[in-house]
C-alpha positions as CSV (number, residue, x, y, z in Angstrom):
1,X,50.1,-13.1,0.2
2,X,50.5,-15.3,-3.2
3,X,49.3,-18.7,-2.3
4,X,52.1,-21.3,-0.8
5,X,54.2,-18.2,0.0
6,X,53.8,-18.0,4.0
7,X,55.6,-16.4,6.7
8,X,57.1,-18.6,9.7
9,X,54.3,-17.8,12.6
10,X,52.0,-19.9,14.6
11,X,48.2,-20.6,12.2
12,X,45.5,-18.9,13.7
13,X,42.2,-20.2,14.6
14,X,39.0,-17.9,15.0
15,X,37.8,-19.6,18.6
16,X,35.5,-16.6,19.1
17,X,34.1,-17.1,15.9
18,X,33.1,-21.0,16.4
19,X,32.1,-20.0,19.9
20,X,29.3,-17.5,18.4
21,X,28.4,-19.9,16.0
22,X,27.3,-22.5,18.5
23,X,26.0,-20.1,20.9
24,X,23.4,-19.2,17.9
25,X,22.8,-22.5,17.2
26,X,22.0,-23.4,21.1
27,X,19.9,-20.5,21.2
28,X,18.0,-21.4,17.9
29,X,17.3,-25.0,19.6
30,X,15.6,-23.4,22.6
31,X,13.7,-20.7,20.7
32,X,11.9,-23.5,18.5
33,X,11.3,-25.8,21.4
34,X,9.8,-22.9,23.0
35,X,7.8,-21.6,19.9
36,X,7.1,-24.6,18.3
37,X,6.2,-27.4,21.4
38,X,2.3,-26.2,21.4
39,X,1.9,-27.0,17.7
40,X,4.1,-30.4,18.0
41,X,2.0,-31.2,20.7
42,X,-1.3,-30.3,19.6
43,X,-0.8,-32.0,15.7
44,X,1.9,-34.5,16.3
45,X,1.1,-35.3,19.8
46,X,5.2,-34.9,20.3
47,X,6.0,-31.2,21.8
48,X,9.5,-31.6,20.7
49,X,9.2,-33.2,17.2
50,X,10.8,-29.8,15.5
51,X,13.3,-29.6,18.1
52,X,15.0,-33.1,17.5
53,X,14.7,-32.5,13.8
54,X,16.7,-29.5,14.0
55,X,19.1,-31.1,16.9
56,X,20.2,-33.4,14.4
57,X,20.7,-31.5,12.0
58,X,23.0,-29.7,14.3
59,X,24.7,-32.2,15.7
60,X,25.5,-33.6,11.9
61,X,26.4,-30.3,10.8
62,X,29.1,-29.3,14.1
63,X,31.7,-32.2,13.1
64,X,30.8,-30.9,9.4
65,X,31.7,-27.4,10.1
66,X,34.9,-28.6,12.1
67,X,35.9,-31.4,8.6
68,X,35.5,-28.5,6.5
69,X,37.8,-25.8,8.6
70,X,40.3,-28.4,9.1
71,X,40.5,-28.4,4.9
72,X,42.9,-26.4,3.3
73,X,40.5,-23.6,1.0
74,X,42.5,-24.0,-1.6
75,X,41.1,-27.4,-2.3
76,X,38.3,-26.1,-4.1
77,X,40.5,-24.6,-7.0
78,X,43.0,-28.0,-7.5
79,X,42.0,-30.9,-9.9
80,X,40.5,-34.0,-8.9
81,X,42.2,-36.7,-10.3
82,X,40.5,-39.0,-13.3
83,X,37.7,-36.6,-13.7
84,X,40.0,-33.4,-14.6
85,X,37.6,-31.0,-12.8
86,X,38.4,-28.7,-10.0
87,X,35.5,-29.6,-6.7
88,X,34.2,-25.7,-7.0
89,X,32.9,-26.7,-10.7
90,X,32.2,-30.1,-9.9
91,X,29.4,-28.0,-7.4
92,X,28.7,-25.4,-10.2
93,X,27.6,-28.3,-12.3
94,X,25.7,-30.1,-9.8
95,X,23.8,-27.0,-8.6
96,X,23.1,-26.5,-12.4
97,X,21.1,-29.6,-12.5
98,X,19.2,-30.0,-9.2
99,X,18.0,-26.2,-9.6
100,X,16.8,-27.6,-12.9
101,X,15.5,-30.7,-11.7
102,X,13.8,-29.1,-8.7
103,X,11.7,-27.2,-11.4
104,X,10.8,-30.3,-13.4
105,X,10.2,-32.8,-10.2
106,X,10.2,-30.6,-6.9
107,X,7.8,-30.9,-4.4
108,X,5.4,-28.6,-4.2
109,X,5.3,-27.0,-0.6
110,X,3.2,-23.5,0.6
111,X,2.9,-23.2,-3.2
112,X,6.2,-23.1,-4.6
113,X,8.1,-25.6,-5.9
114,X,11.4,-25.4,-4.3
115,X,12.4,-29.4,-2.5
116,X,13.9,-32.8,-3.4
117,X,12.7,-35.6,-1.6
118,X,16.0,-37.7,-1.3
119,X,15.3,-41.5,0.1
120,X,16.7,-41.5,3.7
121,X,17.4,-38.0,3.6
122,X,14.3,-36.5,3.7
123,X,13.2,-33.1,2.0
124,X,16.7,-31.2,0.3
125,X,16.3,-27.5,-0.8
126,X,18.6,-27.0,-3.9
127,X,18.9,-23.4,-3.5
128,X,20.7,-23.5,-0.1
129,X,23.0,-25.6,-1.7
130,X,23.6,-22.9,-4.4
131,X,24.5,-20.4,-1.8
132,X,27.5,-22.1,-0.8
133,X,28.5,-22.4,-4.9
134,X,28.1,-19.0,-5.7
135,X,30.5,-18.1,-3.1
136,X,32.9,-20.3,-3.6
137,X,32.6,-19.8,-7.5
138,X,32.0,-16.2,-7.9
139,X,35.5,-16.2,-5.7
140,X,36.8,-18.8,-8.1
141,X,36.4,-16.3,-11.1
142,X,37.2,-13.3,-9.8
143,X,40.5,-14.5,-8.3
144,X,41.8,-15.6,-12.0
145,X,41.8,-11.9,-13.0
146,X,40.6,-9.3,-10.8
147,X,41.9,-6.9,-12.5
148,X,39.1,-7.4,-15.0
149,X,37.0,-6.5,-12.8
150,X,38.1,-2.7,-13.0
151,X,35.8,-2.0,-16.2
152,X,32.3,-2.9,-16.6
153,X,32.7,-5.5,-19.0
154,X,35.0,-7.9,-16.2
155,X,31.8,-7.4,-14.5
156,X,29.5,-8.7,-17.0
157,X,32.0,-11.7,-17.5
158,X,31.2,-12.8,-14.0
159,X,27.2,-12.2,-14.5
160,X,27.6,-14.3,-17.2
161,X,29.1,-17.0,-15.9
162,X,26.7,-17.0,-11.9
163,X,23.9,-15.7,-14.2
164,X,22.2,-19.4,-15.3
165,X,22.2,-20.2,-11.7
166,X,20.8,-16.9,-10.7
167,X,17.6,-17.6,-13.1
168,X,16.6,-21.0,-12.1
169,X,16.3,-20.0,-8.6
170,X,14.5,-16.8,-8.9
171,X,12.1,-18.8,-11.5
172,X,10.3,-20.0,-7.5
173,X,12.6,-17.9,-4.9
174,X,12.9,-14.7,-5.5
175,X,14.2,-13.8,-2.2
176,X,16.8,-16.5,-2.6
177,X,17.5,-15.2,-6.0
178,X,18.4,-11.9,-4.4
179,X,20.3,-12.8,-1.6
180,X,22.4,-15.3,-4.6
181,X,22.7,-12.0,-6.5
182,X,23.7,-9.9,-3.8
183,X,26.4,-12.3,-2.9
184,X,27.8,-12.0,-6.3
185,X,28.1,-8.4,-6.6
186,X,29.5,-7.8,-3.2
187,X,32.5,-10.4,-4.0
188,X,33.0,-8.3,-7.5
189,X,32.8,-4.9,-5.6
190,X,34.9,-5.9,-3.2
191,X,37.8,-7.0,-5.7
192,X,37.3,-4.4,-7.9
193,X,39.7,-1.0,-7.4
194,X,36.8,1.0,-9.6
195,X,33.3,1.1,-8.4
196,X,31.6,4.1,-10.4
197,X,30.1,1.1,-12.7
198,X,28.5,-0.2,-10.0
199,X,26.0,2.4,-9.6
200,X,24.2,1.7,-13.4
201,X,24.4,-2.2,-12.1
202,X,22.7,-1.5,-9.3
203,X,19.7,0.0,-11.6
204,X,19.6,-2.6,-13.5
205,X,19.4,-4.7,-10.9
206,X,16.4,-3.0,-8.9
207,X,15.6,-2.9,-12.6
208,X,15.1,-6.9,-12.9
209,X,13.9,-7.3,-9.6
210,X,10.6,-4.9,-10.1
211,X,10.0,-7.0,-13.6
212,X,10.4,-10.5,-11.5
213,X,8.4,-9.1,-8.9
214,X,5.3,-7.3,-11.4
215,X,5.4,-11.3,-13.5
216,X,4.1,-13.2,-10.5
217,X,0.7,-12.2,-9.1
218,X,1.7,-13.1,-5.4
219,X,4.8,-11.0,-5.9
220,X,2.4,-7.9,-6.7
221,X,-0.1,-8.7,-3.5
222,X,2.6,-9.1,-0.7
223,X,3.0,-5.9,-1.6
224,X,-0.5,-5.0,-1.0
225,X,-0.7,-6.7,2.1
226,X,3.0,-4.7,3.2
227,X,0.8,-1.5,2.6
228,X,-2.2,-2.1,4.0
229,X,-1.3,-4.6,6.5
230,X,-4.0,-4.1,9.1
231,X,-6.8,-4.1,6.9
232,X,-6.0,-6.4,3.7
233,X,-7.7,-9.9,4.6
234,X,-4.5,-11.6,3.9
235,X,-2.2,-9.9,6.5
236,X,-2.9,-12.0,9.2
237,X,0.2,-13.5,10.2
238,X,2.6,-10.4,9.7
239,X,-0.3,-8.4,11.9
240,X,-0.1,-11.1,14.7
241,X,4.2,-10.8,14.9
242,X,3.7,-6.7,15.5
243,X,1.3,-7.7,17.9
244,X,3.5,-10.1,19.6
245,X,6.7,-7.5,19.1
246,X,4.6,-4.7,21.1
247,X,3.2,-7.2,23.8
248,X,6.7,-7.9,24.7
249,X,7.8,-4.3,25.9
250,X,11.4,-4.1,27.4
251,X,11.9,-7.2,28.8
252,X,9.4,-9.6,27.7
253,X,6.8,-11.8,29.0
254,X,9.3,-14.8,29.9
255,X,10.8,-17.4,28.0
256,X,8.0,-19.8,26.8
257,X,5.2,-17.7,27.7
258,X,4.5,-16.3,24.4
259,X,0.5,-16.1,23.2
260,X,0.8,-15.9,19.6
261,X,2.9,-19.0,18.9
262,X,-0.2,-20.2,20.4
263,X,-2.1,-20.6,16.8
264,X,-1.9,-17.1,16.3
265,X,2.1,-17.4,13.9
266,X,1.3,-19.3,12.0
267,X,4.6,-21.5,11.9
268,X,6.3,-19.5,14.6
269,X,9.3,-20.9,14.3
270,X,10.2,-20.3,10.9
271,X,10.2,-17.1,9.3
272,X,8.7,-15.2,12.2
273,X,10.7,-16.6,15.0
274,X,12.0,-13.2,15.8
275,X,8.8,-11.9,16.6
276,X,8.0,-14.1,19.5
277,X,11.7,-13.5,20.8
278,X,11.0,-9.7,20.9
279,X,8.1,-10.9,23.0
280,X,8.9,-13.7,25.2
281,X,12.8,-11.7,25.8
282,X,11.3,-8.1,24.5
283,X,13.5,-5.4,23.2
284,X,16.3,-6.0,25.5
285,X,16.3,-9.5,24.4
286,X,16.3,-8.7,20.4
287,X,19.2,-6.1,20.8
288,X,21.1,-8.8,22.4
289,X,20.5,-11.6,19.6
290,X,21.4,-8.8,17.1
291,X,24.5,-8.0,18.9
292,X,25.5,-11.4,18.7
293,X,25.1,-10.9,15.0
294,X,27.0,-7.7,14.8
295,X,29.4,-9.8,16.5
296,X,29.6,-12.9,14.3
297,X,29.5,-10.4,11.1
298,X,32.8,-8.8,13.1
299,X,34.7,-11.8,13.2
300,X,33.7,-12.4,9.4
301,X,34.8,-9.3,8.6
302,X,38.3,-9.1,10.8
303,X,39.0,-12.8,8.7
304,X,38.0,-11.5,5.5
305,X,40.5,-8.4,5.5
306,X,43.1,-10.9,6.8
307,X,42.8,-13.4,4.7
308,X,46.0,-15.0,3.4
309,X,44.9,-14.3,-0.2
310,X,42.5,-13.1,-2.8
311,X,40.2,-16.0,-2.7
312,X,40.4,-16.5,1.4
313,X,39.3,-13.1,1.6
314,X,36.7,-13.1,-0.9
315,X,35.1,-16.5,0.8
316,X,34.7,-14.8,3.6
317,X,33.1,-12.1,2.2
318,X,30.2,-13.7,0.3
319,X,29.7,-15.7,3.4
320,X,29.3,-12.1,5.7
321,X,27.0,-10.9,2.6
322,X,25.1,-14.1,3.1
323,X,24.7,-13.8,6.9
324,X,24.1,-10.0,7.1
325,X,21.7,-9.5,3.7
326,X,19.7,-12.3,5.2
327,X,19.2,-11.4,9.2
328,X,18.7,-8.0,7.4
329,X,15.4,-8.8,5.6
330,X,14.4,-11.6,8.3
331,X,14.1,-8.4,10.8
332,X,12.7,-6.1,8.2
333,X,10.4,-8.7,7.0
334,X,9.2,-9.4,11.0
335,X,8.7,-5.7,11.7
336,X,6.8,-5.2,8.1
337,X,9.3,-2.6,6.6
338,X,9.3,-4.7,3.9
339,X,7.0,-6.7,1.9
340,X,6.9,-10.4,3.1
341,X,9.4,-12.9,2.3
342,X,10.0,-16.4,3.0
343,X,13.7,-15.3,4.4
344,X,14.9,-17.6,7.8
345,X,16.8,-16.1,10.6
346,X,20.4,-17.6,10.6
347,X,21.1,-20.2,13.1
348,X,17.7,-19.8,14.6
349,X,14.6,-20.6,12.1
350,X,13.9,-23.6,12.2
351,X,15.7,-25.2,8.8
352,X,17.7,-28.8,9.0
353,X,18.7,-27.6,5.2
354,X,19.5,-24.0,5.9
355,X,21.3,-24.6,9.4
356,X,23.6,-27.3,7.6
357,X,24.5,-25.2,5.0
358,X,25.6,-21.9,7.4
359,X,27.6,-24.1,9.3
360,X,29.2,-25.4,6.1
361,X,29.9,-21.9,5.2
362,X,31.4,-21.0,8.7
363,X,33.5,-24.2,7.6
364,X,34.9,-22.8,5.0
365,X,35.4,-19.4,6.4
366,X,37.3,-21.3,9.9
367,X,39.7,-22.6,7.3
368,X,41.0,-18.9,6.0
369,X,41.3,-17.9,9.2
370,X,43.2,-21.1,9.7
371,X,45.7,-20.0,6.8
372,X,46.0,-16.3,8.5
373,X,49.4,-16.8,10.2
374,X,50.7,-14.7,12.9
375,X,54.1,-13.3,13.4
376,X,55.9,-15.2,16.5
């Protein structure tokens, strides 16, 4: 449907959607109090220390989410007054220069320089941020003329204009980079009625990724470590989540009664927090988180193919990229099918950053489903 152009109906609101979405995020809370509280305790004599940093980061980001469904999407694409600049490249702008001031001044944390400290704030990772803009821009672009987009070169047009913020992140997140990139490409495939082209991209993409990955040294051992896990001296910590993933058998040893949060995860409720669901809830209880995840990327789906427009439905379909790529490689990355990655569980790792930014992307998706009007 052209924008402005409705049909007489009652607006539509995705309940089971926002329902899911704090479900996850409830669940997330108790799954870092519970791997998490030994650490807290034991180094910041407070057991719940990461558990109120994440709760308010939740509880900031909830009336965030709700502001931002409550907008009309097509917002984003209208000029602000004074400055002459539409808000989507107002953010394209200001991604562009705090990826590039995260490079000069970032702090340095497990060896990569990827944070802001902000006054107040606290620590701010740029490249979360940059999700959200290369939805909402790569959405912007391709909704002027989609029809581009059917030969190789409307494709190129869109690499070139995502591509400067593609590099800056991948120069110290590669695994960001790629989720970035992915998002990108599925918007284009999506809008575009020919897809042969897509093939040769996607060699030259797999293309760049091996020559980012064989230009960094670290890149080059993860790999090593992914293929000789149980005996290369660094594969400690993806060794000890397969050992907590088999302890946990079909039903798990309890909720809270995990041993390798204990010391033995590093950082359990990070990157690896799946592992120690798999075995404090065991199988059953994984299959169960990822079919709440199935779910969620359902309703992201069902809003995206119903979308009032072009750009509704391409908004929600970088956002279901987002959610699915990343869950994807968290689990893959957990059960060592892949190299490792720093890649966090939607909704669950532990992430003020991160959480704040998924639940400013369900915002946005809550508002095209919003504009999806059903016939009375």
């Amino acid at each position: 449907m052209e924008q402005g152009k409705r049909r007489k109906g009652r607006n539509y609101y995705d309940y089971s959607l926002l329902f899911l979405i704090i479900f996850l995020v409830c669940f997330g809370l108790v799954m870092i109090y519970s791997t998490s509280s030994y650490n807290a305790a034991k180094y910041y004599q407070d057991p719940a220390k990461f558990l109120k940093r994440q709760m308010l980061a939740a509880i900031a980001g909830l009336p965030i989410m709700i502001l931002v469904s409550k907008f009309d999407y097509h917002f984003y694409l209208k000029k602000l007054p004074v400055i002459r600049l539409k808000p989507v490249t107002c953010l394209f702008f200001l991604c562009l220069i705090l990826q590039t001031v995260v490079l000069v001044v970032g702090k340095v944390t497990g060896g990569s320089q990827r944070w802001i400290s902000i006054p107040l704030l606290g620590q701010f990772q740029p490249s979360e941020l940059t999700k959200i803009c290369v939805v909402l821009f790569t959405a912007y672009i391709v909704q002027l003329a989609p029809r581009k987009l059917d030969k190789f070169m409307g494709f190129v047009r869109v690499c070139v204009f995502v591509g400067p913020l593609i590099v800056l992140v991948v120069v110290e997140n590669f695994s960001t980079a790629l989720i970035i990139g992915l998002i990108m490409v599925s918007i284009c495939f999506v809008a575009s009625r020919k897809k042969g082209y897509f093939i040769t991209s996607g060699v030259a993409l797999i293309g760049a990724a091996a020559i980012a990955i064989s230009v960094e040294s670290y890149r080059l051992e993860r790999i090593a470590i992914w293929k000789d896990v149980e005996n290369h001296p660094k594969g400690y910590q993806v060794l000890q989540g397969l050992y907590a993933i088999a302890s946990g058998g079909l039903f798990g040893k309890g909720l809270g009664q995990s041993m390798q949060k204990l010391g033995f995860i590093p950082e359990a409720h990070n990157d690896m927090i799946f592992s120690v669901i798999c075995e404090e809830l065991g199988m059953f209880g994984a299959i169960a988180v990822l079919l709440l995840f199935l779910l969620l990327l359902w309703r992201l789906f069902t809003i995206a193919i119903n979308a009032p427009d072009l750009f509704g439905g391409l908004i929600a379909t970088g956002v279901f990229t987002h959610i699915a790529v990343q869950v994807l490689i968290n689990v893959a990355v957990v059960t060592n099918t892949i190299p490792a990655t720093g890649i966090p569980l939607p909704f669950i790792s532990y992430g003020g950053t991160s959480l704040m930014v998924l639940m400013i992307e369900m915002g946005l998706v809550l508002s095209v489903s919003n504009r999806i009007v059903h016939e009375r």
